[in-house]
C-alpha positions as CSV (number, residue, x, y, z in Angstrom):
1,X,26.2,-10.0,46.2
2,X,27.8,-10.5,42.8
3,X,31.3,-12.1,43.1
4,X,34.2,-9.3,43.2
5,X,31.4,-6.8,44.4
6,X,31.9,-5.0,47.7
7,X,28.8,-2.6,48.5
8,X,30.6,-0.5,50.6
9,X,33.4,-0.1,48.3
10,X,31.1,0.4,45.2
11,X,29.2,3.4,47.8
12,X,32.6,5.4,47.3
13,X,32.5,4.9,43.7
14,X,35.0,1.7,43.1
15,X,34.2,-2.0,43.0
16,X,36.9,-4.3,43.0
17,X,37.4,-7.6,40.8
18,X,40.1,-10.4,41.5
19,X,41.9,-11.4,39.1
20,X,44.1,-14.7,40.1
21,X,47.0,-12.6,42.1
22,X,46.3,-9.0,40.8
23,X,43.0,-7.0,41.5
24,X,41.7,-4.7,39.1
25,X,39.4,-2.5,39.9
26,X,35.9,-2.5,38.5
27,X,33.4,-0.2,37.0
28,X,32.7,3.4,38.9
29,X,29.5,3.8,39.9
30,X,28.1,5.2,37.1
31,X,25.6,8.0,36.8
32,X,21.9,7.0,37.3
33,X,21.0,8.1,33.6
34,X,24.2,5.6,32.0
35,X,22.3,2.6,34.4
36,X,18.8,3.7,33.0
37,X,19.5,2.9,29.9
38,X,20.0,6.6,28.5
39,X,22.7,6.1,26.0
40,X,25.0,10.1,26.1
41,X,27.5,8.6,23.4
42,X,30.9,9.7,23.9
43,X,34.0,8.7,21.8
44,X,38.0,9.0,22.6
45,X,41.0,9.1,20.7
46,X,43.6,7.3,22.1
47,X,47.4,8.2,20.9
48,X,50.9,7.0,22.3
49,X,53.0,10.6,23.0
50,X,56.0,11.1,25.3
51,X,55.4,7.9,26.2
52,X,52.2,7.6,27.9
53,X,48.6,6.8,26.1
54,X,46.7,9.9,25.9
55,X,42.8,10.3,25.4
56,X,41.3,12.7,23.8
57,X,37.3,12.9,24.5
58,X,34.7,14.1,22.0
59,X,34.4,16.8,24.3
60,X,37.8,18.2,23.9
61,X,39.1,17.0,27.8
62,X,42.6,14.9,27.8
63,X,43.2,11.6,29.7
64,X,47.0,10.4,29.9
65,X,48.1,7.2,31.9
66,X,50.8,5.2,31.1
67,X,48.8,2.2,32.5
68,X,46.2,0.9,29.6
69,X,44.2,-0.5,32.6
70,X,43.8,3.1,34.5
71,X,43.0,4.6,31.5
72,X,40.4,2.2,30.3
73,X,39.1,2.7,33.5
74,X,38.7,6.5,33.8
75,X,37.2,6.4,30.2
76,X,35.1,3.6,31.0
77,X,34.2,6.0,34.0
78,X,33.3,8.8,31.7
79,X,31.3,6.9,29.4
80,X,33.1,5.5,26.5
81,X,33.1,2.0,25.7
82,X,35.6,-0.1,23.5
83,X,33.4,0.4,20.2
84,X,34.2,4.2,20.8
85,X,38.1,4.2,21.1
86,X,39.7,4.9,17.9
87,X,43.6,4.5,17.7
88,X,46.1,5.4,15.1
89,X,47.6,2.6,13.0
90,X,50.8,1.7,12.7
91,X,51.7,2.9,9.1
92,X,51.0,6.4,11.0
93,X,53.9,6.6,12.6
94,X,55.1,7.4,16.7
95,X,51.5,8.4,17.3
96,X,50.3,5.2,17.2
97,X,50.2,2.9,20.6
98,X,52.8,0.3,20.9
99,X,50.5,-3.2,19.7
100,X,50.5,-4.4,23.6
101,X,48.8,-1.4,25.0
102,X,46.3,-1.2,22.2
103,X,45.5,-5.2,23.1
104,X,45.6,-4.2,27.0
105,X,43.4,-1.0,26.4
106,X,41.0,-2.8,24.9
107,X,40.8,-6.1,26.9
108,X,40.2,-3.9,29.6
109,X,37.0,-2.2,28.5
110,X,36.0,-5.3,27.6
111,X,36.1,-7.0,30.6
112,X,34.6,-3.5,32.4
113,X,31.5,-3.5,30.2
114,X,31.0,-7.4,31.2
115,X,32.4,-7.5,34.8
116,X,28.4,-7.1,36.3
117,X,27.1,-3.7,35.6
């Protein structure tokens, strides 16, 4: 059993992953074609409004979270890794995510893509 793995968590769709005095919760279970190696390439498009991160997938859906960490995790979830999130810069204006979240958004997929699965 890989360290921070629970099988019968991972069965319901979540594993967990301790980190020091937090947990984060690992990779869902992801669909058998994503752990066969098909590649489905998705991409998101993260901006900071009303004060919460929202995603916007290639396929038009929305993810907002004002946790970086859940939301890396849902679009982990649904396919999109760190090389896929694009972000507005600063010069842009309000739409662009306060420095820290960016950092956290993408430490987080990061660490999901490299946690074991």
């Amino acid at each position: 059993m890989r360290r921070g793995h629970n099988p019968a968590i991972a069965q319901r769709g979540v594993a967990l992953q301790n980190q020091g005095s937090k947990t984060l919760f690992c990779a869902p279970c992801l669909p058998a074609q994503r752990r066969s190696g098909d590649r489905i390439e998705m991409k998101a498009h993260v901006v900071y409004r009303d004060g919460q991160l929202t995603a916007t997938l290639s396929t038009g859906h929305e993810m907002t979270s004002n946790d970086p960490y859940v939301l890396a995790e849902r679009l982990y979830a649904a396919g999109v890794t760190k090389e896929e999130v694009t972000m507005p810069d600063w010069r842009e204006g309000e739409s662009s995510p306060p420095g820290g979240l960016k950092i956290a958004l993408y430490w987080r997929l990061a660490q999901l893509r490299t946690c074991g699965r």
